[in-house]
C-alpha positions in Angstrom: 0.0 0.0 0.0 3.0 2.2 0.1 2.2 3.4 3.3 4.4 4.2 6.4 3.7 1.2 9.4 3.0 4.0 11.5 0.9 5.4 9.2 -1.1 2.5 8.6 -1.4 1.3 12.3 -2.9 4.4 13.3 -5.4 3.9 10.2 -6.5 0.4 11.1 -7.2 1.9 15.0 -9.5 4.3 13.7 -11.4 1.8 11.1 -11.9 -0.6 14.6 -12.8 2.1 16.9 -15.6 3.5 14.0 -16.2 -0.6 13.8 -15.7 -0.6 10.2 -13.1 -3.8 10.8 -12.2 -6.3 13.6 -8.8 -7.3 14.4 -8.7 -11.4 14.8 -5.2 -13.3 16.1 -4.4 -15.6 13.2 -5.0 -19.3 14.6 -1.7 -20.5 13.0 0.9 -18.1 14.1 0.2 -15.8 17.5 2.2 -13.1 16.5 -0.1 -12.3 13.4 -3.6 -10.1 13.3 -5.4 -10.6 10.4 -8.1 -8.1 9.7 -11.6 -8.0 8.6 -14.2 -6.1 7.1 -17.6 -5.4 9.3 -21.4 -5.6 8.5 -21.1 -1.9 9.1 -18.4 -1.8 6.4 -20.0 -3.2 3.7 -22.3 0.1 2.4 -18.7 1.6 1.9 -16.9 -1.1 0.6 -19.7 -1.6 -2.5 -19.3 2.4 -2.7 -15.7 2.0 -3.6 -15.8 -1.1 -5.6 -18.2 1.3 -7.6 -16.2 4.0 -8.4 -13.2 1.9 -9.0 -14.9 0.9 -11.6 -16.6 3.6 -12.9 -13.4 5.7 -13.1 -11.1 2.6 -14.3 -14.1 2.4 -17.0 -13.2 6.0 -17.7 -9.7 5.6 -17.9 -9.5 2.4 -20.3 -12.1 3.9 -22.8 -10.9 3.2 -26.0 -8.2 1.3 -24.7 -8.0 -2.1 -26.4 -8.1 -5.5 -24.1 -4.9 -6.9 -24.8 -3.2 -2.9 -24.6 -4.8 -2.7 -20.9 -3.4 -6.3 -20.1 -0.4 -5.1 -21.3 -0.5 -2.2 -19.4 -1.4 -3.3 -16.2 1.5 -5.5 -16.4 4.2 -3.0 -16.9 2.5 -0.9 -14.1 2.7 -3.9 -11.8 6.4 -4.3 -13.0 7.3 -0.5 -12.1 6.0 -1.1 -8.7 7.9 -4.4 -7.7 10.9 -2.8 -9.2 10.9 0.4 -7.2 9.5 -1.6 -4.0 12.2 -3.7 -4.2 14.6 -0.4 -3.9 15.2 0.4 -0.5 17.2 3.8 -1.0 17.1 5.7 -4.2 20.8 6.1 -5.7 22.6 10.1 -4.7 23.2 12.0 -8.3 26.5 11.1 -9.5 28.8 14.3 -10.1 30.1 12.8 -13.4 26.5 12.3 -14.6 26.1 15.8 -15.0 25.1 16.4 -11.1 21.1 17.0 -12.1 20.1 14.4 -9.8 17.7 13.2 -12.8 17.0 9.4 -12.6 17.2 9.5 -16.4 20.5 11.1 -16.4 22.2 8.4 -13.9 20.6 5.8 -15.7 21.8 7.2 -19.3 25.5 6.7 -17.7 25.2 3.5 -16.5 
């Protein structure tokens, strides 16, 4: 979810306190919570799943199937490849010191 830990624990207290999810002890391994959605969730979640759709509707108009496969798969590639990155490289002096991505990677 690209989100900070802190970030997202503070997130999942608020959806339990508003009872919107219920934290559960996974029955295999003690040290794991595993979360899920409420009754009182479910108005919102269809609400969501609606406009997802409506806007990825949007979005893909015109858009051939096998050019949104296609696409979806290169976006899921970018991710993965910049999760797996922990720190992003400093510019390189002798790259031409613009700190551009595009630049370092031109040099490489």
């Amino acid at each position: 979810m690209d989100v900070e830990p802190i970030a997202l624990v503070r997130l999942i207290d608020r959806l339990e306190a508003d009872t919107l999810l219920e934290r559960r002890l996974d029955p295999r391994d003690r040290r794991v919570w595993r979360l899920y959605p409420t009754e009182k969730a479910t108005p919102t979640l269809e609400r969501i799943r609606h406009i997802s759709a409506a806007v990825r509707g949007r979005a893909l108009t015109n858009v051939a199937p096998q050019a949104s496969a296609a696409l979806l798969g290169v976006l899921q590639q970018l991710r993965a490849n910049l999760s797996a990155t922990a720190t992003v490289p400093e510019p390189d002096a002798s790259a031409g010191g613009n700190g551009s991505l595009a630049a370092q990677d031109a040099v490489s």
